[in-house]
C-alpha positions in Angstrom: 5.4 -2.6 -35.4 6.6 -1.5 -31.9 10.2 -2.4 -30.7 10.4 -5.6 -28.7 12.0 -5.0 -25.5 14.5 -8.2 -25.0 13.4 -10.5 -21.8 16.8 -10.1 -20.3 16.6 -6.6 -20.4 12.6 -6.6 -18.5 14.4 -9.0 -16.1 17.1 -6.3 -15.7 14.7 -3.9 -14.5 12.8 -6.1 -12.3 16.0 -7.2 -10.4 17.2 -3.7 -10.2 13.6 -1.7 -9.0 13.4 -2.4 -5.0 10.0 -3.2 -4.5 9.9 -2.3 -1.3 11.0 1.3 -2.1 8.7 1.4 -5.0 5.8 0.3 -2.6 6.8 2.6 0.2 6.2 5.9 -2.3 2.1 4.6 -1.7 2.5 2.7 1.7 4.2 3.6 4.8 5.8 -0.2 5.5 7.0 -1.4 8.4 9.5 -4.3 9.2 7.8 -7.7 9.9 10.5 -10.6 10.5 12.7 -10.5 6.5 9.1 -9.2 5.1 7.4 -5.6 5.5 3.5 -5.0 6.1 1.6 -1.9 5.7 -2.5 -0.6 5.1 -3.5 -2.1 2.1 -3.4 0.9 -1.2 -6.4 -1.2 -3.0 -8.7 -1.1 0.2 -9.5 0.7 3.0 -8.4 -1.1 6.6 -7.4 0.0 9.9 -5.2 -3.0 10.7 -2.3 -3.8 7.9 -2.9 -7.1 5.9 -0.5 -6.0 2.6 2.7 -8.1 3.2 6.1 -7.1 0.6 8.2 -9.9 0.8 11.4 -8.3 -1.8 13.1 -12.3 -1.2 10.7 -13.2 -3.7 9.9 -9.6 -5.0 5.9 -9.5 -4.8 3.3 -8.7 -2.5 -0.2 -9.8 -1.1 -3.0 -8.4 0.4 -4.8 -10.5 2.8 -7.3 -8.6 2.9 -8.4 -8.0 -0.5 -5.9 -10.7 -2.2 -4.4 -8.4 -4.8 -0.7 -9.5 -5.3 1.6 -9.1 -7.9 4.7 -8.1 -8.7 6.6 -4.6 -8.7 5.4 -4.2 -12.2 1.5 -4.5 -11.3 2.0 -2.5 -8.6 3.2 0.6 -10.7 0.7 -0.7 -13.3 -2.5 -0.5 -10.5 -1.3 3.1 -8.8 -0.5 4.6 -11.8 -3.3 3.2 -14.3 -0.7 2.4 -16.8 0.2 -0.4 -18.9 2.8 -3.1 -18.5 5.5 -1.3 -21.2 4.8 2.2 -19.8 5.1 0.6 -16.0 8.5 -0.7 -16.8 9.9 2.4 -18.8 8.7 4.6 -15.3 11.1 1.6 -13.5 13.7 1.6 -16.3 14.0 5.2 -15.8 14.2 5.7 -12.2 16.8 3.0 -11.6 18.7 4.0 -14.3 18.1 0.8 -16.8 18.5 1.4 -20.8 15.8 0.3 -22.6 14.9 0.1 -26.6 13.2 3.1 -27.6 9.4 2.4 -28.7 8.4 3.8 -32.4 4.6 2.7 -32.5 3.9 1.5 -29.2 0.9 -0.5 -30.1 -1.2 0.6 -26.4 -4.8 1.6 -26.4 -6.4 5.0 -26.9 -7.1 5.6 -23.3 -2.9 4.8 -22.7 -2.2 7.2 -25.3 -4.1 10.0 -23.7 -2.9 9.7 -20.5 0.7 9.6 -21.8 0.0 12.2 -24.0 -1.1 14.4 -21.0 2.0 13.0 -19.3 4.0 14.5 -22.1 2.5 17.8 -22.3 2.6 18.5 -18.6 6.4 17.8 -18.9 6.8 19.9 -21.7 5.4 22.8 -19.5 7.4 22.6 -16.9 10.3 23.1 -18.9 8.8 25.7 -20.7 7.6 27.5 -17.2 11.3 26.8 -15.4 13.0 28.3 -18.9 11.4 31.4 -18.6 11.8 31.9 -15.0 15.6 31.4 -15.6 16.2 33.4 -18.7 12.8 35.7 -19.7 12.9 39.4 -19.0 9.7 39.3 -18.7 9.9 36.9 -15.8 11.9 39.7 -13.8 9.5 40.2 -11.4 9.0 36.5 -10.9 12.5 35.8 -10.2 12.5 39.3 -7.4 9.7 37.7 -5.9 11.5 34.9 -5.3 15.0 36.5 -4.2 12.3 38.2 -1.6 11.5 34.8 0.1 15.0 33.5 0.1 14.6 30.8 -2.4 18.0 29.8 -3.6 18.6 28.5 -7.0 18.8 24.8 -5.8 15.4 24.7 -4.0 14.2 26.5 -7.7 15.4 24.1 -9.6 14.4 20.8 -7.5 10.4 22.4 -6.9 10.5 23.0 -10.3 9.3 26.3 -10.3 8.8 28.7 -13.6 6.8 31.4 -14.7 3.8 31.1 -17.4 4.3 34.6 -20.0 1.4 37.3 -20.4 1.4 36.3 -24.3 -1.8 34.9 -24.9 -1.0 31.6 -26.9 3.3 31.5 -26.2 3.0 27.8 -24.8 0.4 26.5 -27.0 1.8 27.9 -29.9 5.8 26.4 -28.9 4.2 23.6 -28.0 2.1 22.3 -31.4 5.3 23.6 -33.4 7.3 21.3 -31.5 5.1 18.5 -32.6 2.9 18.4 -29.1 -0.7 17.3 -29.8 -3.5 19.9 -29.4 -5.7 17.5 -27.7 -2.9 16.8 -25.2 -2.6 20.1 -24.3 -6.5 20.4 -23.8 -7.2 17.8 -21.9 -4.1 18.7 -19.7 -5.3 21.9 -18.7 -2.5 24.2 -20.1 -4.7 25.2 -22.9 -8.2 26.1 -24.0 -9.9 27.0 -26.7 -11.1 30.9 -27.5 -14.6 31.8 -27.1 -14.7 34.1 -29.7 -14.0 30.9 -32.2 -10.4 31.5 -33.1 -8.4 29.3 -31.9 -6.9 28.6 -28.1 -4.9 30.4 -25.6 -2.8 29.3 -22.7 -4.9 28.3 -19.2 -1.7 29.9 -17.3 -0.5 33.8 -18.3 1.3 36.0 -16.2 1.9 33.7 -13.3 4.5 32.5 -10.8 4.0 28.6 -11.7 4.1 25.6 -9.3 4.0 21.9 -10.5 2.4 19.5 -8.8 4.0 16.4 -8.5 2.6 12.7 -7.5 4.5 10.6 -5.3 6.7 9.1 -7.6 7.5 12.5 -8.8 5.7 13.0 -11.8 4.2 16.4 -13.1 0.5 15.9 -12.8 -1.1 19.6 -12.4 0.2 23.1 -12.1 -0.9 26.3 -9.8 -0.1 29.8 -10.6 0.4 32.5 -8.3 -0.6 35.8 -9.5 2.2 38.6 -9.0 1.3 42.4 -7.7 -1.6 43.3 -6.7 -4.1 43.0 -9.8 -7.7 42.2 -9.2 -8.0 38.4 -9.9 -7.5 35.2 -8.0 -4.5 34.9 -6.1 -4.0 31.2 -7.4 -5.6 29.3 -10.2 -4.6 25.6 -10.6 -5.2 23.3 -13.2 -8.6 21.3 -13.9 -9.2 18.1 -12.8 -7.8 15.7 -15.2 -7.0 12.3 -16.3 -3.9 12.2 -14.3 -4.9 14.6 -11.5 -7.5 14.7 -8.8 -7.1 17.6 -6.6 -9.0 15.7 -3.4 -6.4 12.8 -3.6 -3.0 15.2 -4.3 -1.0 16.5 -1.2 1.7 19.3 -2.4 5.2 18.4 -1.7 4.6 14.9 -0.7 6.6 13.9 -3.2 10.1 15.4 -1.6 9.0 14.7 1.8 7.4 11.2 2.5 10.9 10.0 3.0 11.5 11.7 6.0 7.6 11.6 7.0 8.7 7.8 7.8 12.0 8.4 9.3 10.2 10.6 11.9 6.7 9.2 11.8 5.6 12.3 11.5 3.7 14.9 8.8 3.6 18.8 9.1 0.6 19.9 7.4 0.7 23.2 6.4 -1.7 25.1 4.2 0.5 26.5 1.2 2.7 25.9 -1.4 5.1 28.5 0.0 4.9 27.2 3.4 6.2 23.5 2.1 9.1 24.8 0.1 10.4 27.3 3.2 10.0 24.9 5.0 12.0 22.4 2.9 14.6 24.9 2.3 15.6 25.4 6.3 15.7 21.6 6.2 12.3 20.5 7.9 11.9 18.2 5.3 8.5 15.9 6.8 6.2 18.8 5.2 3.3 18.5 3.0 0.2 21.1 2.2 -3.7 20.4 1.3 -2.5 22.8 -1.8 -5.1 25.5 -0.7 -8.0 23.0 -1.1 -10.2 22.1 2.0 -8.6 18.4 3.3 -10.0 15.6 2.1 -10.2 11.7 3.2 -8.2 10.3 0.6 -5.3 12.9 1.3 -5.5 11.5 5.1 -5.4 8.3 3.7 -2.0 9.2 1.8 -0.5 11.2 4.8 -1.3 7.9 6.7 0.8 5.8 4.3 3.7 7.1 5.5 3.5 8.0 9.3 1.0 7.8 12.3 1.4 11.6 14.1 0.1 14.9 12.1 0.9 17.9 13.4 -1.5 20.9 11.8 -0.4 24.5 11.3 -3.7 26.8 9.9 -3.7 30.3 10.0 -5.5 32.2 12.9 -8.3 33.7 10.5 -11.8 32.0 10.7 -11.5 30.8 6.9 -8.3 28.6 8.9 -9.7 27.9 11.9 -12.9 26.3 9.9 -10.4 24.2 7.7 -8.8 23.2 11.2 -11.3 21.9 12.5 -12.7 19.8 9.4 -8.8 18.6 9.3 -8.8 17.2 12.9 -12.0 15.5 12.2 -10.7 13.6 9.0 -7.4 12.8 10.8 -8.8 11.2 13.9 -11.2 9.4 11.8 -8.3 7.8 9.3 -7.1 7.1 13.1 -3.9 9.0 13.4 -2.7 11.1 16.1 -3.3 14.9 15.9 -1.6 17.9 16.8 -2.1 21.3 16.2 0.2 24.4 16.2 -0.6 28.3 16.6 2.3 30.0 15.5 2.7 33.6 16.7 -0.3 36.0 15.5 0.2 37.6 12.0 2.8 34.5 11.0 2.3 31.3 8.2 5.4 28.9 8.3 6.8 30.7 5.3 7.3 33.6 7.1 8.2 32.6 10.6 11.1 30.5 9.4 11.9 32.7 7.5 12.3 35.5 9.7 13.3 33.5 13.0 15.1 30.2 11.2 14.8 26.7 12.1 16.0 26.1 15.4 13.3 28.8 16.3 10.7 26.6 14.3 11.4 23.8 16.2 11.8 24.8 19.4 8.0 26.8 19.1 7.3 23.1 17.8 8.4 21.7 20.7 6.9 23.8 23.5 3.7 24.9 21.9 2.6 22.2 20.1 -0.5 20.3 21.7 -2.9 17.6 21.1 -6.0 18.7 19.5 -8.1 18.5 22.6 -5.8 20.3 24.7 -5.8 22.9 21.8 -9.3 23.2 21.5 -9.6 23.8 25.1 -6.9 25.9 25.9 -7.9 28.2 22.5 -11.5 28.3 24.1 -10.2 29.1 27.2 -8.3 32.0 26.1 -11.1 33.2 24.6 -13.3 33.3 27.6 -15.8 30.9 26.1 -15.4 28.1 29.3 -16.5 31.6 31.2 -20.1 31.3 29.5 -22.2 28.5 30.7 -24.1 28.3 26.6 -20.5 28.8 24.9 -18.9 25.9 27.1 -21.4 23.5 26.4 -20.8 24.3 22.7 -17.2 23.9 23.3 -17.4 20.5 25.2 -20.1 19.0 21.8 -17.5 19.9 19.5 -14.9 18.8 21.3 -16.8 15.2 21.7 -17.5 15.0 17.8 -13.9 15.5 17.6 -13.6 12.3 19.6 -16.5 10.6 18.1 -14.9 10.3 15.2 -12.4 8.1 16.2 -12.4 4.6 15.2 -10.7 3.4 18.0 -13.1 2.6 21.2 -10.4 3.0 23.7 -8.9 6.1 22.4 -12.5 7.4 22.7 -12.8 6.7 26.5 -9.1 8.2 27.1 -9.9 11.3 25.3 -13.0 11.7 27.2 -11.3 10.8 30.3 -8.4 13.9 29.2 -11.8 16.0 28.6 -13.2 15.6 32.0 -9.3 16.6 33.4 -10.1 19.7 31.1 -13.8 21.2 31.6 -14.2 19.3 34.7 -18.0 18.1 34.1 -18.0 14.7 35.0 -17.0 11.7 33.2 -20.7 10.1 32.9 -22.4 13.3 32.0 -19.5 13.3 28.8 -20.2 9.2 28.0 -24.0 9.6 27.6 -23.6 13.1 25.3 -20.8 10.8 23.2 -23.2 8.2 22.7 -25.6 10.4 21.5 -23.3 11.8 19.4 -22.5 8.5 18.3 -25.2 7.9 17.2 -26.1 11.1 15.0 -22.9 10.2 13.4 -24.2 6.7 12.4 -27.5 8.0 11.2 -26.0 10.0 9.1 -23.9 7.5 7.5 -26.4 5.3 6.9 -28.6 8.1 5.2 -25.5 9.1 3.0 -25.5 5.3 2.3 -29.1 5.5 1.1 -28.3 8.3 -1.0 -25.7 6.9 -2.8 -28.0 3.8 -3.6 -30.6 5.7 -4.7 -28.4 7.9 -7.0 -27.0 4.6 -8.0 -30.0 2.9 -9.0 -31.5 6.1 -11.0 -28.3 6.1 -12.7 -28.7 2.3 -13.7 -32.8 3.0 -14.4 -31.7 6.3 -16.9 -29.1 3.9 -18.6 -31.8 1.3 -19.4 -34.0 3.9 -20.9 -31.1 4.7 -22.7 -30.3 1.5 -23.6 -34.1 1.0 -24.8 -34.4 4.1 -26.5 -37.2 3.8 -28.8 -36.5 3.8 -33.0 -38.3 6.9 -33.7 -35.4 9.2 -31.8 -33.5 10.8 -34.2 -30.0 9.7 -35.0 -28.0 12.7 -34.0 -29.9 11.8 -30.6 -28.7 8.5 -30.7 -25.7 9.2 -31.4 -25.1 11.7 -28.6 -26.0 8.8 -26.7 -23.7 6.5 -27.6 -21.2 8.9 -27.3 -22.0 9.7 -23.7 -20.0 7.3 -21.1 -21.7 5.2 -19.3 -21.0 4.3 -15.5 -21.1 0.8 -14.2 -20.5 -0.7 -11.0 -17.6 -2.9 -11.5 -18.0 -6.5 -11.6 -16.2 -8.3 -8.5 -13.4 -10.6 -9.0 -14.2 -14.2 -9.6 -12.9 -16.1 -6.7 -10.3 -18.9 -7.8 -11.0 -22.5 -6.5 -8.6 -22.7 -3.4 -8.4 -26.8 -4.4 -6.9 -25.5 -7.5 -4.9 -22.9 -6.1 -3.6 -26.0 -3.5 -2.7 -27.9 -6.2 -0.3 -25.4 -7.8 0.8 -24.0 -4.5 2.0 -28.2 -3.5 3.4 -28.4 -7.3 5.5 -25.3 -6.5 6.7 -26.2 -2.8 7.7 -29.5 -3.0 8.6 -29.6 -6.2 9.6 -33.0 -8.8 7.4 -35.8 -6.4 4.7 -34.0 -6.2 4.2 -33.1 -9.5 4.9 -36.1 -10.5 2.2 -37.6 -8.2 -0.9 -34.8 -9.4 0.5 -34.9 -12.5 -0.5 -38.8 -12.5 -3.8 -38.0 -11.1 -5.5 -35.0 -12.8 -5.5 -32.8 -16.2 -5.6 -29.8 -16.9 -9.0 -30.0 -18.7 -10.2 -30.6 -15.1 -9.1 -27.1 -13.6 -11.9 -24.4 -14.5 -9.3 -21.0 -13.9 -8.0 -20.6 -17.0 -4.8 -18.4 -15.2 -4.6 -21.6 -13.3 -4.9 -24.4 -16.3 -2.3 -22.5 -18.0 -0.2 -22.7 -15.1 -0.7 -26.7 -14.5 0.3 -27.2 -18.3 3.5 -25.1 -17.6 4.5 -26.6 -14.6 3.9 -29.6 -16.3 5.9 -28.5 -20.1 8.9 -27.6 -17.5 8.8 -30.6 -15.8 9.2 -33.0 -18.9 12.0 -30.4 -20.1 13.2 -30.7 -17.0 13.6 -27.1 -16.1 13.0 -25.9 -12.2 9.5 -25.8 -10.8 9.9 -23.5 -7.7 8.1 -20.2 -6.0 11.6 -18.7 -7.1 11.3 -19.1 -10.8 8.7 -18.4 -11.8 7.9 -15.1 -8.9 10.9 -14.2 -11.9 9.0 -14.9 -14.8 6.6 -13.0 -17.5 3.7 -11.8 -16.4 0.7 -13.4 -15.0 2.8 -15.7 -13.0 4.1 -13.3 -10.3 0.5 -11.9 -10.0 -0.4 -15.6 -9.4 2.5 -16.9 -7.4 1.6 -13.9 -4.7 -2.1 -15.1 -4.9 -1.1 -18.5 -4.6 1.7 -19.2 -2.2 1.6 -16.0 0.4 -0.8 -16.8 3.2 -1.9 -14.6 6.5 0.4 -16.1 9.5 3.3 -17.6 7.3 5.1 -14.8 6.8 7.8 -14.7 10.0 11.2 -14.7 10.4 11.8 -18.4 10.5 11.9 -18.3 6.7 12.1 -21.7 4.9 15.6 -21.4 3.8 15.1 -21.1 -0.5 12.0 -19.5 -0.6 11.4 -17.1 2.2 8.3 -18.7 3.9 7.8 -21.5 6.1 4.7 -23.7 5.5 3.5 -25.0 8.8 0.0 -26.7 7.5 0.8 -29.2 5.3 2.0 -31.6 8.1 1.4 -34.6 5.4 1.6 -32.8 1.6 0.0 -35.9 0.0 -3.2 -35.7 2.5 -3.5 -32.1 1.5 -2.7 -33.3 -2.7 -5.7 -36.2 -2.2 -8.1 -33.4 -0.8 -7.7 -31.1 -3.5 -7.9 -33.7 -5.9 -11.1 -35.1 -4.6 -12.5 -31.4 -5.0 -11.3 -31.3 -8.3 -12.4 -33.9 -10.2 -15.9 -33.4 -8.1 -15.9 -29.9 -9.3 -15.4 -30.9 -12.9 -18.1 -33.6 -13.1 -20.4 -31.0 -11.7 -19.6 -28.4 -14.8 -19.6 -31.3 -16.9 -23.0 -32.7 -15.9 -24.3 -29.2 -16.6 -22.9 -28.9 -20.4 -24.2 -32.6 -20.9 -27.8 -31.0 -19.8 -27.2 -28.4 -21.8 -26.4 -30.6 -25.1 -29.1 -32.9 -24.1 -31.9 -30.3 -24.6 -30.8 -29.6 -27.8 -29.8 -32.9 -29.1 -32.3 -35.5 -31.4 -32.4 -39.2 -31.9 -29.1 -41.0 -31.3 -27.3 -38.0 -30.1 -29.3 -37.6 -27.3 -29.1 -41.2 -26.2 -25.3 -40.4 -26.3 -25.7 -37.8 -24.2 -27.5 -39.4 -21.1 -25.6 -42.2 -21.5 -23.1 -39.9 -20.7 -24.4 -37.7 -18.1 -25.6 -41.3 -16.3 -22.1 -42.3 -16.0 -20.8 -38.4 -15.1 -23.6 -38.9 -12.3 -22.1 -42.2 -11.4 -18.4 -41.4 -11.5 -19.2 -38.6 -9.1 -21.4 -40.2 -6.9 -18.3 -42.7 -6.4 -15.9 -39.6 -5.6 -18.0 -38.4 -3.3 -18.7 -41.6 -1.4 -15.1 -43.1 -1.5 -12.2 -42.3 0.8 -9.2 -40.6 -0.3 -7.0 -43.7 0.2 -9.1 -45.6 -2.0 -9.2 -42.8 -4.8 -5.4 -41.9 -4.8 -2.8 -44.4 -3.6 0.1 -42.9 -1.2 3.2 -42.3 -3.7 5.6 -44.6 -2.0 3.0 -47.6 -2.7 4.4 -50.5 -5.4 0.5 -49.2 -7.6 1.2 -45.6 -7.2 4.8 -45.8 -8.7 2.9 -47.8 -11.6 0.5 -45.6 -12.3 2.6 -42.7 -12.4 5.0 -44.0 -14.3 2.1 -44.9 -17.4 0.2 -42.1 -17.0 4.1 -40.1 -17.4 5.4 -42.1 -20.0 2.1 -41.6 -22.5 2.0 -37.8 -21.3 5.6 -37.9 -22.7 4.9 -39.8 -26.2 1.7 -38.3 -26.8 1.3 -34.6 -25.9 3.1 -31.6 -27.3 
């Protein structure tokens, strides 16, 4: 059996993990009266709709309607489970918890803890060696060479991976590691000659990788001297890592990325830690990988200005351009930098220092069309009719790709201040351009359905495989995974959602007026009929029924409470004094409670009209007159809903036949149900 963690001690973590700081390492929030908003994580948007309201410690998405609590939010970024969620929070804020002896998780948790694992014990293995190997000698002069210090060592992490074939496999499975950890981590793979495995990483300057919440999730390794091999290898794609969505560094610097609302995107991993080391901490790097949209996406989290630094070869200048096109389509504002020829960041700063950095920053730095110009310019391109018409089309795909309409026309506007060719001439080749862009999207879009429904037609071959395969076939085929689209979210009934959200808000009245009125049979969410019958169970124990208690309780009720109570346009300053949000709609609660009731009980005649049908098709003799005996007065009973008004259905609550009813309907609830 696993070791039960005690509630107090879950509740111990949740009050001391600041959700807003644990959100912030995926979403750059900003202030919004006592709540903060930011672009959704689950979706993409271009205006914000997430809302982290840390009174009541959970967020909602308006957009999407995920909500939750800190711990689902660990538990969606991370793909983790609740336990392993709340040891990452445990840890970082510096809660004790009971140590687990069989953690009783699934196979897919196992793995990717198990590759969590491994990857640790690498980079102690790597940083041990760097320190103390004299093997590693060369490492460690490299490193003198660039002016690392032993602090900026020690907090990147950095090691070196032996020449031995098999040292870190071999340490690792004699400390107890699993082999299939290592594997599927990267570190290690197995020998093609048959006899056993050897380490991914030999002879190499190492450099984790970390996530945003600092985790080891990959490794590079640079190469040392001059031997004939690539520079830098980095670890496969993994369970926990996927190179197109990692940024290097952004780990130690999105802190100060929303302090200045700024990123400097550089192309190296020895860029980001000079960098860091002369204290211009807002620094991340594509890790040697061509930029990607979800990387923009990431950088965007955190601030709204990018300011690019490639090198001046053409492999650089290629990547540059690719990079402004991604930015200004994620809608940020772009700025490039050409440092001095023959310089990366690593070496300038370290060579001219920081003020020198900043000042270049400062005076050279220019928005991406400016750059593009002037670059062009220099080069004598704007002297060729052929070259400047080149110049000006890729100057207005640059601009196409913006989201933004009016940032479009001001950029051509700055264009036509530029090249001087006329703003009309520039509108009519953007909307041409426009256009291409569109046609290609919706061909990629075509693409991707067609590769989709192949995939589903190979699967239902698959799946109808005829008897006469052999089995080793069929079991290769059951072996293989099998992609499908997920399923979307079943919507919850809003009337039932109302009817919690009222319970919650106005507390012992109103529940017990619906509690007089309805069942829980009648609610068809099961997350919400659980949540009537405890709102109900606390209310004859007389506990408190309140957004506050239970946004504090086990888990699915924070998930629901943010689902349930947040709503677009309530969140302000003018907070309702206990709670945190002001209501403004329900200017008469017990209209809105006879609405929802009405929809209710209308709801539940119509499921239960369909299971009579049901029944009656398969029912005989005196049964079956039962059953449309039944269904006739279903069929009548909601005919009368639908037809009466809600005065006539549900008495007001201050009404001598309201307080009667109540008080029956209470008292038998009381004697007669557990």
């Amino acid at each position: 059996m696993s070791t039960m963690i005690p509630d107090e001690k879950k509740e111990e973590v949740r009050e001391a993990a600041d959700i807003v700081e644990v959100v912030g390492d995926y979403v750059k929030l900003k202030r919004s009266g006592r709540s903060w908003k930011g672009l959704c994580p689950f979706h993409d948007e271009k205006t914000p709709s997430f809302h982290v309201t840390p009174d009541l410690g959970i967020y909602k998405c308006f957009g999407c309607g995920e909500s939750g609590d800190v711990f689902n939010f660990v538990m969606d970024m991370e793909g983790v489970g609740f336990v392993e969620a709340m040891r990452s929070l445990a840890d970082r804020y510096g809660v004790s918890l009971p140590k687990e002896e069989d953690p009783e998780f699934d196979e897919e948790h196992h793995l990717r803890e198990g590759i969590y694992h491994a990857l640790r014990y690498a980079g102690v293995f790597f940083h041990r060696h760097l320190m103390e190997s004299d093997a590693a000698e060369d490492a460690r002069q490299y490193l003198v060479n660039r002016g690392y210090n032993h602090k900026i060592i020690k907090k990147y992490g950095l090691g070196y991976a032996p020449n031995d074939g098999d040292k870190l496999y071999r340490m690792a499975i004699d400390s107890g590691l699993n082999e299939q950890y290592l594997l599927e981590a990267g570190l290690a793979k197995p020998s093609q000659r048959g006899d056993g495995f050897y380490d991914t990483f030999r002879g190499r300057l190492m450099f984790p990788i970390f996530n945003p919440s600092g985790k080891v999730i990959a490794f590079a390794g640079r190469v040392l001297g001059n031997e004939k091999t690539a520079k830098y290898i980095n670890s496969p794609q993994t369970k926990v890592y996927n190179k197109s969505e990692v940024l290097y560094g952004v780990n130690f610097a999105k802190n100060e990325i929303r302090k200045t609302d700024e990123v400097i995107l550089v192309e190296g991993y020895t860029d980001v830690i000079s960098l860091q080391q002369n204290d211009i901490l807002n620094v991340a790097a594509s890790s040697g990988t061509s930029l990607t949209p979800q990387q923009m996406k990431i950088l965007h989290r955190y601030g709204e200005v990018i300011t690019m630094i490639y090198d001046s070869d053409s492999a650089g200048q290629a990547a540059m351009k690719r990079g402004i096109n991604i930015a200004l389509e994620e809608g940020m504002d772009v700025k490039l930098l050409e440092l001095p020829e023959g310089e990366d960041p690593d070496s300038f700063i370290r060579q001219f220092g920081k003020e020198s950095f900043l000042d270049l920053k400062k005076e050279e730095s220019e928005d991406f069309l400016s750059y593009l110009i002037h670059k062009a310019q220099r080069e004598g391109k704007l002297d060729d009719p052929s070259q400047k018409k080149r110049v000006i089309s890729e100057a207005l795909e640059s601009i196409a790709h913006m989201p933004d309409k009016v940032s479009r026309e001001t950029y051509v506007q700055h264009l036509n201040g530029l090249v001087k060719v006329g703003d009309r001439a520039l509108f009519e080749e953007l909307g041409k351009i426009l256009q291409d862009l569109q046609q290609q999207k919706d061909r990629a879009k075509r693409r991707q359905k067609r590769q989709a429904e192949r995939e589903a037609k190979q699967q239902q071959q698959q799946m109808q495989a005829p008897d006469h395969h052999t089995r080793a076939f069929d079991d290769q085929m059951r072996n293989q995974p099998v992609k499908r689209e997920p399923e979307p979210p079943k919507k919850r009934p809003n009337y039932e959602k109302e009817l919690i959200r009222l319970m919650l808000i106005y507390g012992r009245d109103m529940i017990d007026y619906i509690g007089s009125l309805c069942n829980e049979q009648q609610f068809e969410d099961k997350e919400l009929r659980s949540f009537y019958e405890d709102i109900i169970d606390r209310f004859k124990e007389e506990e408190p029924v309140n957004v506050e208690a239970y946004a504090d309780r086990e888990h699915p009720y924070p998930k629901l409470v943010g689902e349930i109570v947040l709503e677009e346009h309530t969140v302000s300053e003018r907070h309702h004094e206990k709670i945190g949000i002001q209501y403004k709609r329900d200017k008469n609660p017990y209209l809105t409670a006879k609405g929802a009731l009405k929809a209710l009980k209308i709801h539940h005649l119509d499921r239960l009209q369909v299971d009579l049908y049901e029944r009656y098709n398969k029912a005989e003799g005196d049964e079956r007159r039962e059953v449309m005996k039944a269904m006739k007065e279903a069929g009548r009973q909601r005919t009368m809903l639908q037809q009466s008004h809600l005065d006539e259905l549900f008495p007001d609550p201050d009404s001598e036949h309201a307080k009667e009813v109540s008080e029956k309907v209470f008292q038998y609830k009381m004697k007669h149900e557990k």
